[in-house]
C-alpha positions as CSV (number, residue, x, y, z in Angstrom):
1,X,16.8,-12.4,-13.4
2,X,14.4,-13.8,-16.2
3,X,15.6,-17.5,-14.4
4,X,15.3,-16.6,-10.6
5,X,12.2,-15.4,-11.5
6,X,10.7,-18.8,-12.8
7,X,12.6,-20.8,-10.5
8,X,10.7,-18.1,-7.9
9,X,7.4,-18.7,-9.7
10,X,7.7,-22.4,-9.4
11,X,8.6,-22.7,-5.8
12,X,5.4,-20.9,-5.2
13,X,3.4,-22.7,-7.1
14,X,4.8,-25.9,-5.7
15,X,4.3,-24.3,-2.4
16,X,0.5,-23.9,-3.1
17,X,-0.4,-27.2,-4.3
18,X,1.2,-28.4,-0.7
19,X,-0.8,-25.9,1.2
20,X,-3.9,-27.4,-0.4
21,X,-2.9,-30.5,0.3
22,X,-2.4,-29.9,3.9
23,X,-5.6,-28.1,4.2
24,X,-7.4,-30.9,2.5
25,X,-6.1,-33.1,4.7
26,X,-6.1,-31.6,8.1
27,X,-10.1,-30.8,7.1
28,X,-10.5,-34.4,7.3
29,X,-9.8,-35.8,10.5
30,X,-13.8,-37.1,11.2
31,X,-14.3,-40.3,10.5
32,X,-18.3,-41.1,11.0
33,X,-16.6,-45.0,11.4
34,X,-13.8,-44.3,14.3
35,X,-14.9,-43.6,18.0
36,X,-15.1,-39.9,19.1
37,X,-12.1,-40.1,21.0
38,X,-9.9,-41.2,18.1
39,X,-11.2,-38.7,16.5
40,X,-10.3,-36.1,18.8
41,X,-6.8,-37.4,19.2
42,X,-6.2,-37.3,15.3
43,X,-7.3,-34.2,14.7
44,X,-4.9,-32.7,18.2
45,X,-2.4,-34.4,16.7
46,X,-2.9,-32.6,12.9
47,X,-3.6,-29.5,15.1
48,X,0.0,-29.6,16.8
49,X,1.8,-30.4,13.3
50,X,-0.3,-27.4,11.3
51,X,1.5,-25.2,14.0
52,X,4.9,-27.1,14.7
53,X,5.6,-26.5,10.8
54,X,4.5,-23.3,10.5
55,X,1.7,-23.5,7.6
56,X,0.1,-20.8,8.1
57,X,3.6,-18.2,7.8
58,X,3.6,-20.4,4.4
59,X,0.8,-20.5,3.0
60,X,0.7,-16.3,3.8
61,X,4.8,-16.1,2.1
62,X,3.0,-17.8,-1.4
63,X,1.8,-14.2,-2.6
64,X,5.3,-12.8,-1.4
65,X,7.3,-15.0,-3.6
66,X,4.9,-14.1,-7.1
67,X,5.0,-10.8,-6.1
68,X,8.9,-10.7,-5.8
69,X,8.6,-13.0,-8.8
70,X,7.2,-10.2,-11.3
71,X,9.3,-7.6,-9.8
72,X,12.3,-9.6,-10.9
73,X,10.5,-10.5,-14.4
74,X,10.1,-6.8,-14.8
75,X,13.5,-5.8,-13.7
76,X,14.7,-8.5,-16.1
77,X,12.9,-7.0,-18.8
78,X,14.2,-3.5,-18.1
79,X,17.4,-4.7,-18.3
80,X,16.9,-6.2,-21.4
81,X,15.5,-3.6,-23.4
């Protein structure tokens, strides 16, 4: 349990540092050099891939997976003792 748990823990932090990432980029789709309507068109097209992959069902499951994390940690540690 004590090794699901850290795999668990890891996935979710892993899963955070990605979220960030995509949040940092998808914030920066206006460039002051690039014509308005390049603009536009990157940031429909970073729009249309936020919600094709689903981030925002992820980045909401990242509390999930720590909570079920110390509930297995605990569970672990019942066991143990």
């Amino acid at each position: 349990m004590w090794f699901l748990s850290l795999v668990i823990s890891l996935a979710s932090a892993l899963l955070g540092i990605l979220a960030k990432q995509w949040i940092r980029e998808y914030l920066t789709w206006d460039k002051a050099t690039a014509l308005p309507k390049t603009n536009i068109r990157v940031r429909q097209v970073r729009f249309e891939a936020w919600e094709d992959w689903h981030t925002p069902a992820i980045i909401s499951a990242i509390p999930v997976l720590l909570e079920v994390a110390i509930i297995l940690f605990v569970m672990g540690l019942v066991l143990f003792t």
